[in-house]
MIKE-999303 format. One record per residue (C-alpha): x, y, z; residue number from 0. Coordinates in Angstrom, 3 decimals, decimal comma, always signed. Layout:
// MIKE-999303
<r><x>X</x><y>Y</y><z>Z</z><nr>NUM</nr></r>
...
***
This chain:
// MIKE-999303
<r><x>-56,009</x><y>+107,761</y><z>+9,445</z><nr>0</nr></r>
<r><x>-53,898</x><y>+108,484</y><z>+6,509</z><nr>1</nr></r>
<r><x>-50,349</x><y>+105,996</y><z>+6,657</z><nr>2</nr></r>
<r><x>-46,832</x><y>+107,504</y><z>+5,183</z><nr>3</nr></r>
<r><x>-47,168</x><y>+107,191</y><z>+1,473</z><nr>4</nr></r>
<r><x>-50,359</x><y>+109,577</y><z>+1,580</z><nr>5</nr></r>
<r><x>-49,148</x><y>+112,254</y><z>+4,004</z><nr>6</nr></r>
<r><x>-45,977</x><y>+112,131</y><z>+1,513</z><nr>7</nr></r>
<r><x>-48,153</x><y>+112,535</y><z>-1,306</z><nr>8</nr></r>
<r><x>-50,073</x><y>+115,563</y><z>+0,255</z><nr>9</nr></r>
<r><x>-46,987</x><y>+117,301</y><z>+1,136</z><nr>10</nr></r>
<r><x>-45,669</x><y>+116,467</y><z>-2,155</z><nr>11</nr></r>
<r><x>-48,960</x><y>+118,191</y><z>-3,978</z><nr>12</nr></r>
<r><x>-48,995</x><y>+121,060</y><z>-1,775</z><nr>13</nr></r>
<r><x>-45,373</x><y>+121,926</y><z>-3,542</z><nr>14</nr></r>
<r><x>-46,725</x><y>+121,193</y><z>-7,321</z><nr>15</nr></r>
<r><x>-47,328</x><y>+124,142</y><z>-9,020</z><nr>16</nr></r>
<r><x>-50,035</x><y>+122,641</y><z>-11,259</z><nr>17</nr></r>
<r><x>-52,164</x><y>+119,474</y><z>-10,840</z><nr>18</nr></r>
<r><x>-49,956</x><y>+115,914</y><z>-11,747</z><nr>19</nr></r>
<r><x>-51,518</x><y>+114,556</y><z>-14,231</z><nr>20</nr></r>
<r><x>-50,930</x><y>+110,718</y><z>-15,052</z><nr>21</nr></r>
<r><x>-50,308</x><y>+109,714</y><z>-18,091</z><nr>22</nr></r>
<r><x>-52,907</x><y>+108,636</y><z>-19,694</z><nr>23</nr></r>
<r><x>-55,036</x><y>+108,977</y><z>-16,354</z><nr>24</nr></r>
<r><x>-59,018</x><y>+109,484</y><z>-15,544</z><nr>25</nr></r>
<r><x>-60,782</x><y>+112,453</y><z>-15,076</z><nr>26</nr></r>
<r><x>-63,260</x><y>+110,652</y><z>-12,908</z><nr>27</nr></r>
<r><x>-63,661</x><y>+111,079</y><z>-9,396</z><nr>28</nr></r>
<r><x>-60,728</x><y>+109,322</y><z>-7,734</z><nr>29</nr></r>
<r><x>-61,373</x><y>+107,747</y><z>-4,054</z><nr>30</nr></r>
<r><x>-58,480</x><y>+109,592</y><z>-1,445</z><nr>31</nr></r>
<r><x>-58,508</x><y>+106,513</y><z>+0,441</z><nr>32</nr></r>
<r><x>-57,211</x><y>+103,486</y><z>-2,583</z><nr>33</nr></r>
<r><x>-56,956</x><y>+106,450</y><z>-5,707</z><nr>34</nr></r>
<r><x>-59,453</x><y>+104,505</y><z>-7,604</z><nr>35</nr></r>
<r><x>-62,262</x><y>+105,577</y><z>-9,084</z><nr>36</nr></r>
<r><x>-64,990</x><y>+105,927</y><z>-6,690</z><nr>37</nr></r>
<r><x>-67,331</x><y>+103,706</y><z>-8,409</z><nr>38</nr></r>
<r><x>-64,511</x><y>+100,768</y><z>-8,133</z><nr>39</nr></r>
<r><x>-63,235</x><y>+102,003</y><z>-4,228</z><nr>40</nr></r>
<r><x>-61,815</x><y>+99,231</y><z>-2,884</z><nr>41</nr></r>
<r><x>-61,314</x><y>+100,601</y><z>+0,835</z><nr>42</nr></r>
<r><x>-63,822</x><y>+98,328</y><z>+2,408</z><nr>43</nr></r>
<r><x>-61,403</x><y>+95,848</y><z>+1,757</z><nr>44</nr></r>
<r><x>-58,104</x><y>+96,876</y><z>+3,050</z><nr>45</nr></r>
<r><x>-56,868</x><y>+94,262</y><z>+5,087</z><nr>46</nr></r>
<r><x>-55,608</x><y>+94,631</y><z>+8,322</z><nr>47</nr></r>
<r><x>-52,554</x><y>+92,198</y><z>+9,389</z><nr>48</nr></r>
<r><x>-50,014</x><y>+92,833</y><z>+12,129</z><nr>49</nr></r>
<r><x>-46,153</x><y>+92,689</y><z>+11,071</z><nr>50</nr></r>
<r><x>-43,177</x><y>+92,571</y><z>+13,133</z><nr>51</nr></r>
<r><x>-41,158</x><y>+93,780</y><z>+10,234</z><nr>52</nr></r>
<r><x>-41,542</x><y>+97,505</y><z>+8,853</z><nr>53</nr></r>
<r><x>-40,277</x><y>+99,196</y><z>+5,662</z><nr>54</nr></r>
<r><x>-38,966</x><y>+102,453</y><z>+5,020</z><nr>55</nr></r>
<r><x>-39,988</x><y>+103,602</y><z>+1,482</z><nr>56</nr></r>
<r><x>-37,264</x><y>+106,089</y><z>-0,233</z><nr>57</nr></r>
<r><x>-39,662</x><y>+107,687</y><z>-2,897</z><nr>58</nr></r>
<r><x>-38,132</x><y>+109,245</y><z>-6,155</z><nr>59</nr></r>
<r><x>-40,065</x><y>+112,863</y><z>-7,059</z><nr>60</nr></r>
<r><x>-43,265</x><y>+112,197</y><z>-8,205</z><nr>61</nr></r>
<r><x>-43,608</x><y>+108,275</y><z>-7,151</z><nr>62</nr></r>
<r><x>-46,156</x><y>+108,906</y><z>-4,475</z><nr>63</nr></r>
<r><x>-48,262</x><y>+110,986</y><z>-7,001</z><nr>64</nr></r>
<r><x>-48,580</x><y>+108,116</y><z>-9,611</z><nr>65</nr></r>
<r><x>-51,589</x><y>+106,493</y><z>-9,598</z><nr>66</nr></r>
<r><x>-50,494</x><y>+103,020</y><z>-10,058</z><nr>67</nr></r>
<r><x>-47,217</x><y>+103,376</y><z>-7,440</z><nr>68</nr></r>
<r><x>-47,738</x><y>+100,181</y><z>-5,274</z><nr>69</nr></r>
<r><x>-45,967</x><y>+102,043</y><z>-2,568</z><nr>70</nr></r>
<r><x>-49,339</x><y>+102,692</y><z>-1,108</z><nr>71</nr></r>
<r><x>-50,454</x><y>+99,415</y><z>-1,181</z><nr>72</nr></r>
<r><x>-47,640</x><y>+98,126</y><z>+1,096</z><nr>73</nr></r>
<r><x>-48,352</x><y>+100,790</y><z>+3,532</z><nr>74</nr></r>
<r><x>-51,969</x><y>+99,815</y><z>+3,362</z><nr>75</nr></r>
<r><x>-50,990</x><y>+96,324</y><z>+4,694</z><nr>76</nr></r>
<r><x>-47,921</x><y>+96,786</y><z>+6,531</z><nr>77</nr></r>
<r><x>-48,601</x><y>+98,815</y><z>+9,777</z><nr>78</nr></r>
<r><x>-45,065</x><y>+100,264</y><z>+10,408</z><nr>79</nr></r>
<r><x>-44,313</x><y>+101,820</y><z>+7,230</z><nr>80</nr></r>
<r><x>-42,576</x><y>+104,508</y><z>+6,555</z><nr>81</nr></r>
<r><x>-41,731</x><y>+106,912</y><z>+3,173</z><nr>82</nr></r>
<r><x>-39,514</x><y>+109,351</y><z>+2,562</z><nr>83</nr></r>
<r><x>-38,706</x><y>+111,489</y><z>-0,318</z><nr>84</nr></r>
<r><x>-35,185</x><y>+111,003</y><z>-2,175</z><nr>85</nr></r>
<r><x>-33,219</x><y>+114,197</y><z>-2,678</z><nr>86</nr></r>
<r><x>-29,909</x><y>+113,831</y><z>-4,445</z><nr>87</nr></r>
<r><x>-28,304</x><y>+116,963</y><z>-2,182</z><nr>88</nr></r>
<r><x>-30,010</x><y>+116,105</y><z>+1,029</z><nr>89</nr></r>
<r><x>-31,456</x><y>+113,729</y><z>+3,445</z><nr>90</nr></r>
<r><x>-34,177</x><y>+113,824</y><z>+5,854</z><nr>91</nr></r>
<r><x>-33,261</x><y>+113,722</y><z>+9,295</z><nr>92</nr></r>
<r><x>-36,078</x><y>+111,893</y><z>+10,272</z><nr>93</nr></r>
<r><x>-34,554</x><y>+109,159</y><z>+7,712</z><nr>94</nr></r>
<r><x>-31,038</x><y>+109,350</y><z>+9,522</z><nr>95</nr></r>
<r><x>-33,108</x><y>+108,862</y><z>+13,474</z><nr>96</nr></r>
<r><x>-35,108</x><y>+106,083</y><z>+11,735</z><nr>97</nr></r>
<r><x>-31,807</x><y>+103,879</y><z>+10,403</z><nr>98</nr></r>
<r><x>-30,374</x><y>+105,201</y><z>+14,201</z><nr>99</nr></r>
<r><x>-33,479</x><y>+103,303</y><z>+16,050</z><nr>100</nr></r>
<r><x>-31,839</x><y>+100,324</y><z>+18,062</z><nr>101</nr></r>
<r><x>-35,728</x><y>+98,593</y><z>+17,812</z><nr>102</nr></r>
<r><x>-34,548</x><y>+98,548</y><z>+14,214</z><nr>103</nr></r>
<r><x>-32,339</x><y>+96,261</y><z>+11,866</z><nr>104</nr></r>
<r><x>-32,399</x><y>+98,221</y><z>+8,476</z><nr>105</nr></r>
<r><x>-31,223</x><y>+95,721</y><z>+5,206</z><nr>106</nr></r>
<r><x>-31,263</x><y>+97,548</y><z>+1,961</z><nr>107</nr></r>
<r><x>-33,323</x><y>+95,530</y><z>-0,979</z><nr>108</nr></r>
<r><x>-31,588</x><y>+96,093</y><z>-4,293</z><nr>109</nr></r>
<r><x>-29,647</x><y>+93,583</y><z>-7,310</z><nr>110</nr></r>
<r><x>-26,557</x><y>+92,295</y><z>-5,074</z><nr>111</nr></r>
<r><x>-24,606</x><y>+92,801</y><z>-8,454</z><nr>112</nr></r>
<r><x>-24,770</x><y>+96,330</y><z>-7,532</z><nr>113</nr></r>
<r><x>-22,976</x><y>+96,130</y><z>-4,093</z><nr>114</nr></r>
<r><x>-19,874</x><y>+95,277</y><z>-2,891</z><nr>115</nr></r>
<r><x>-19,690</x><y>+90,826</y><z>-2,222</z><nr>116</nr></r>
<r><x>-18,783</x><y>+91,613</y><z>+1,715</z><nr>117</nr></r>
<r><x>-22,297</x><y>+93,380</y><z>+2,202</z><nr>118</nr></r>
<r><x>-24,728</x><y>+91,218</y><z>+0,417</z><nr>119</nr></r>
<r><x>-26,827</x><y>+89,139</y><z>+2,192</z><nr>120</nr></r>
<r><x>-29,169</x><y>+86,661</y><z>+0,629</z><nr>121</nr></r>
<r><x>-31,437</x><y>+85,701</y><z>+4,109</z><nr>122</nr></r>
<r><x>-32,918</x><y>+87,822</y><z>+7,358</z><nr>123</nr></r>
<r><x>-30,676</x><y>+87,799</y><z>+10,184</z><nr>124</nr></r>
<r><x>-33,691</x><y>+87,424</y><z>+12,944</z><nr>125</nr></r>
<r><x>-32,790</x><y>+89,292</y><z>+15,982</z><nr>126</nr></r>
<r><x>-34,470</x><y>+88,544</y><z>+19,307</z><nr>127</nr></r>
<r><x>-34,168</x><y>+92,346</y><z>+19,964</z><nr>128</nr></r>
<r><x>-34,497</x><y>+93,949</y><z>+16,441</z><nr>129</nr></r>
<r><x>-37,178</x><y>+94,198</y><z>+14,411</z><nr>130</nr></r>
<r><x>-36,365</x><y>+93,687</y><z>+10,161</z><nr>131</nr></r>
<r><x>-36,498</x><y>+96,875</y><z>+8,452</z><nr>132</nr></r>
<r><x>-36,846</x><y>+96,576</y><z>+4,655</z><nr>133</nr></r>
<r><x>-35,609</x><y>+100,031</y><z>+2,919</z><nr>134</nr></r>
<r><x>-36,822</x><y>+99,524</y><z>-0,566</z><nr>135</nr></r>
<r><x>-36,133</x><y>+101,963</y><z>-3,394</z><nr>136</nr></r>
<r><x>-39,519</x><y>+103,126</y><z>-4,888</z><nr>137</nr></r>
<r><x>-38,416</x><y>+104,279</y><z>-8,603</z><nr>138</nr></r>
<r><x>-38,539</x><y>+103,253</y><z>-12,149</z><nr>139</nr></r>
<r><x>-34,985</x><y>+101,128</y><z>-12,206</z><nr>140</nr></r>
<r><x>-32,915</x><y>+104,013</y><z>-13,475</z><nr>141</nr></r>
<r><x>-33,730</x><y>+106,166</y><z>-10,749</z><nr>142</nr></r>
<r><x>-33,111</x><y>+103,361</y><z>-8,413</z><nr>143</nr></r>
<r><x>-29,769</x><y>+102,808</y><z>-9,454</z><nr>144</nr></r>
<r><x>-29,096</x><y>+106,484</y><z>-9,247</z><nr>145</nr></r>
<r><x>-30,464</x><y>+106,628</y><z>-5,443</z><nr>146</nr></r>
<r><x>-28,687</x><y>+103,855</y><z>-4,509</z><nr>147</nr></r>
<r><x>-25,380</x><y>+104,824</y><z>-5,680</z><nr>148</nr></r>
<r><x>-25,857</x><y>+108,385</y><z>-4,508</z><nr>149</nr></r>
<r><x>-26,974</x><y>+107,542</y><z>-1,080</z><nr>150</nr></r>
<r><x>-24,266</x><y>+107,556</y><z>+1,361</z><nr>151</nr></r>
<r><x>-25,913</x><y>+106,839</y><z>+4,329</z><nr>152</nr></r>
<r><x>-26,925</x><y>+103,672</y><z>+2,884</z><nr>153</nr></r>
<r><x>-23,298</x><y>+102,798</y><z>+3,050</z><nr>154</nr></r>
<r><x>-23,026</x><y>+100,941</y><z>+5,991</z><nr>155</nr></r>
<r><x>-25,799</x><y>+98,972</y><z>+5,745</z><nr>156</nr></r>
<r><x>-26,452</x><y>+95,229</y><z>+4,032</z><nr>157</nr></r>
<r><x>-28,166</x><y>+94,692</y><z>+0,968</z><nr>158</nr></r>
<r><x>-30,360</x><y>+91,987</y><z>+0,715</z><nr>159</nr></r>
<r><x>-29,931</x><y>+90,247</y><z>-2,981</z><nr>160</nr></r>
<r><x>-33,634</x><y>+88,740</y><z>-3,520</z><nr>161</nr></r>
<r><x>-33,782</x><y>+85,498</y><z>-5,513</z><nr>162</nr></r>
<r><x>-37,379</x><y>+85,010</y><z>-6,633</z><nr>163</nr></r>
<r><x>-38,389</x><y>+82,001</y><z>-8,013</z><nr>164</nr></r>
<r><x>-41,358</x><y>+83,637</y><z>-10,452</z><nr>165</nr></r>
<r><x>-41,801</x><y>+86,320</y><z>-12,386</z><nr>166</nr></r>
<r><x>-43,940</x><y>+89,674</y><z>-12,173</z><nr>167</nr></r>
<r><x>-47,288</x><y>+89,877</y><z>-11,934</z><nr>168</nr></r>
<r><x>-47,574</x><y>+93,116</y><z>-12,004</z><nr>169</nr></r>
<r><x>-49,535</x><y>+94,789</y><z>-15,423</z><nr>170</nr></r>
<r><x>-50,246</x><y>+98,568</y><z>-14,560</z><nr>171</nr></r>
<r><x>-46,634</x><y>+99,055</y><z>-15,284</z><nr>172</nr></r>
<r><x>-44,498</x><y>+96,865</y><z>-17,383</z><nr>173</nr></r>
<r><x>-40,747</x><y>+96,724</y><z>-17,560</z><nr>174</nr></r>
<r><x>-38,837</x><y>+95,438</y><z>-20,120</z><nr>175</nr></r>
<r><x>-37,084</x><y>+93,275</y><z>-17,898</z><nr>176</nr></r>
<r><x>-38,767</x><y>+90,329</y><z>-16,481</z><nr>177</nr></r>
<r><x>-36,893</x><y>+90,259</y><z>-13,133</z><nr>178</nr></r>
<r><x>-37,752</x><y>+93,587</y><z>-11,926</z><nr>179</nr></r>
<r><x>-41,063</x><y>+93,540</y><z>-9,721</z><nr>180</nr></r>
<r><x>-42,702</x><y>+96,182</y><z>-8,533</z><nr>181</nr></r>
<r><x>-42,805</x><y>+97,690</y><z>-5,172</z><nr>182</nr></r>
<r><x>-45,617</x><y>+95,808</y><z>-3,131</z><nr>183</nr></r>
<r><x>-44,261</x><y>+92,316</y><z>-4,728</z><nr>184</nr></r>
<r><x>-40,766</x><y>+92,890</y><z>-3,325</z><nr>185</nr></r>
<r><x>-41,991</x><y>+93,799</y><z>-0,542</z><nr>186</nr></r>
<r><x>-44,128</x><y>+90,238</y><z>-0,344</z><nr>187</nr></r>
<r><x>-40,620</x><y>+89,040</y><z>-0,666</z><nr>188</nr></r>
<r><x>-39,319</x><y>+90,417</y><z>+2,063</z><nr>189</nr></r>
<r><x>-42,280</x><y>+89,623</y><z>+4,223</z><nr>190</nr></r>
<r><x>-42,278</x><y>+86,060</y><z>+3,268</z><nr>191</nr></r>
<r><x>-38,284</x><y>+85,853</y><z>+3,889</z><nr>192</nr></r>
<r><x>-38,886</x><y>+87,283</y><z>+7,259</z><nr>193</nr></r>
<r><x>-41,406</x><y>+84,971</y><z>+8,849</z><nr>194</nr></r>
<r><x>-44,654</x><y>+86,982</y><z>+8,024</z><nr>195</nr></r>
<r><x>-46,020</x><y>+84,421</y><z>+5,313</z><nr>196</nr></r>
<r><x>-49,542</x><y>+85,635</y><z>+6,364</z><nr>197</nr></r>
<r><x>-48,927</x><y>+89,335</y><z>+5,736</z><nr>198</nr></r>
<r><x>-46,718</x><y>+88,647</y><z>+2,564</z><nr>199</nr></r>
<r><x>-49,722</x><y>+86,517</y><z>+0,817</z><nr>200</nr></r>
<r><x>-52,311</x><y>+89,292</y><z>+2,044</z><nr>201</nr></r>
<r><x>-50,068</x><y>+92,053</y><z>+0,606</z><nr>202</nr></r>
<r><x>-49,930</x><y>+89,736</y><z>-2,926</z><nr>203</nr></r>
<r><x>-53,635</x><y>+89,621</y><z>-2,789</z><nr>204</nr></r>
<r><x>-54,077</x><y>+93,238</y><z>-2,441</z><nr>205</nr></r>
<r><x>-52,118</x><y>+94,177</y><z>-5,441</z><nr>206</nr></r>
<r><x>-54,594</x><y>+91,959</y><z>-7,461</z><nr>207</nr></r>
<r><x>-57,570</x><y>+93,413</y><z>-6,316</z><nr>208</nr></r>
<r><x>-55,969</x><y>+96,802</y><z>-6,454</z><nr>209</nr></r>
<r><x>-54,829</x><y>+96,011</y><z>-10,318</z><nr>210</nr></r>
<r><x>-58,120</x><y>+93,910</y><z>-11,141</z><nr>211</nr></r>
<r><x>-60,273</x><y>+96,946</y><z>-9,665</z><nr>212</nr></r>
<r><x>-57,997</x><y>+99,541</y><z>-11,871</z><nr>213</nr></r>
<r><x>-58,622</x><y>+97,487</y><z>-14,809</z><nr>214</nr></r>
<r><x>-61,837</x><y>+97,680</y><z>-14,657</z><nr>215</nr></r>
<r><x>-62,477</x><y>+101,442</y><z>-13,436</z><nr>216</nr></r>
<r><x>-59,872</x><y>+102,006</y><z>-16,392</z><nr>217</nr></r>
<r><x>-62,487</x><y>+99,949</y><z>-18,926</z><nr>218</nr></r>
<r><x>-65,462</x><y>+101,579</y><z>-17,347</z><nr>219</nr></r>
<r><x>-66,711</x><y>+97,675</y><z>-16,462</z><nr>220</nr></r>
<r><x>-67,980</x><y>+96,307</y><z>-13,105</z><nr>221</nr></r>
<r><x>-65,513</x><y>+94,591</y><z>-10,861</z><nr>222</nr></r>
<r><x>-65,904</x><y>+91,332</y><z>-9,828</z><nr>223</nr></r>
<r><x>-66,006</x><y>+91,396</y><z>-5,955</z><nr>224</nr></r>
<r><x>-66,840</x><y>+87,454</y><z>-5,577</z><nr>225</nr></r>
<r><x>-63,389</x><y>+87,116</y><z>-8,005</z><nr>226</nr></r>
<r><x>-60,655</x><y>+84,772</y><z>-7,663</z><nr>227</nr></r>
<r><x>-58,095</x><y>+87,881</y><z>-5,649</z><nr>228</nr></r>
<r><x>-60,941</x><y>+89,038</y><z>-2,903</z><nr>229</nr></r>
<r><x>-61,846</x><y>+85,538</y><z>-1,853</z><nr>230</nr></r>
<r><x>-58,094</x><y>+84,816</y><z>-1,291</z><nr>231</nr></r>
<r><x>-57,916</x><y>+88,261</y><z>+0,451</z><nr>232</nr></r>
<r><x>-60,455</x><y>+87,611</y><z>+2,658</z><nr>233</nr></r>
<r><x>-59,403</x><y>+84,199</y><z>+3,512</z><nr>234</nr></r>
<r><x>-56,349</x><y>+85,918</y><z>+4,501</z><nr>235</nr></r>
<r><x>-57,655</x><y>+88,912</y><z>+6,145</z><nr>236</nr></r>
<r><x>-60,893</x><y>+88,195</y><z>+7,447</z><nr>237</nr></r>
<r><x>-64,548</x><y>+88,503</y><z>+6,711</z><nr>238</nr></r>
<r><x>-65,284</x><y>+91,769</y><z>+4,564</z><nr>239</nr></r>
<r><x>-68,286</x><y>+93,890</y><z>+4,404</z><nr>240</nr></r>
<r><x>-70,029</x><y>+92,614</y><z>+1,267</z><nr>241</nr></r>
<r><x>-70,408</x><y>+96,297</y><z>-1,113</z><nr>242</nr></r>
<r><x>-72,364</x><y>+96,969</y><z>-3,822</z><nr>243</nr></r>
<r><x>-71,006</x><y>+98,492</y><z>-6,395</z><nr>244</nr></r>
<r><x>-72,901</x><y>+101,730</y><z>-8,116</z><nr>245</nr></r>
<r><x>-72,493</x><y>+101,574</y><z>-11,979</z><nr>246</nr></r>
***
């Protein structure tokens, strides 16, 4: 069944008015389930780990399109995910009921530089009756700072200041900064500081199988399915179909 980030990405291609092309993207046959290449699919193994904690994905334009958006990998793992588009002149109601849910304790995850002191938090409040909702900002970092700025309904909520203690791993897409991590790694974060270790190292080994099997596709090499990432990720997530890969 296909999770948030790729019914948002089908409604978002149904409005293109000519294919999205990636830049410097592959003409080869892309799997809908993982976007890969279909030679280097890595569906068989997704892993499957329950979460108490969700997260609501606000998506700039085209995020959900881009091949190497890690959105999609945290909706992969994390069963309660959600994604919405941004719009600078609008907001979608859904969004509003969502942040309304009582089952639901929504914390913002952004720079705590960027908020006012009085609403920065630095640790999840765990709630007997409230379930941690992580609303991360899925953008390059400019457009992130313009969404959160220009999105009053965030107001009211905290922000949750991460503090990581390593840098990015993350290769697809490099920023010039080396404290800015992509979207499934802050997400690990936010697992990790909210009690789901389990799901938060699963989530970490899926983005290096995802970027170890887009290497490869990308290099037109075989991927290494005994590898260093899948026998972590199966550790983590359970036995996995072995798969053969066709060259």
């Amino acid at each position: 069944m296909p999770h948030a980030v790729s019914l948002l990405r089908t409604a978002r291609l149904a409005r293109s008015a000519k294919p999205f092309l990636a830049r410097g993207g592959s003409t080869r046959a892309k799997c809908e389930g993982c976007r890969l290449a279909v030679t280097h699919c890595i569906c068989a193994a997704r892993p499957g780990v329950p979460t108490r904690a969700g997260v609501c994905l606000l998506m700039a334009d085209i995020e959900a399109l881009k091949p190497t958006n890690t959105g999609w990998l945290v909706a992969d793992v994390v069963p309660d995910t959600f994604a919405f588009e941004w719009a600078r002149t609008g907001v979608d109601p859904a969004l509003l009921a969502l942040l309304g849910d009582p089952q639901w304790q929504p914390v913002v995850v952004f720079p705590g530089e960027y908020a006012a002191p009085e609403r920065v938090v630095h640790e999840v409040s765990m709630q007997a009756d409230k379930r941690p909702l992580f609303i991360l900002l899925d953008a390059t970092w400019n457009e992130a700072r313009k969404m959160f700025r220009k999105s009053p309904y965030l107001d009211r909520l905290p922000v949750l200041g991460l503090q990581p203690e390593h840098v990015s791993r993350y290769m697809l897409r490099r920023s010039r900064r080396g404290d800015h991590f992509c979207t499934s790694e802050v997400a690990a974060l936010c697992l990790e500081l909210a009690g789901e270790a389990r799901a938060a190292q699963a989530l970490g080994a899926w983005l290096d199988v995802f970027m170890h099997h887009y290497v490869q596709a990308r290099n037109q090499q075989p991927a290494a399915w005994d590898g260093e990432a899948h026998q972590r990720l199966r550790a983590l997530a359970g036995p996995v179909p072995a798969r053969q890969m066709d060259q």
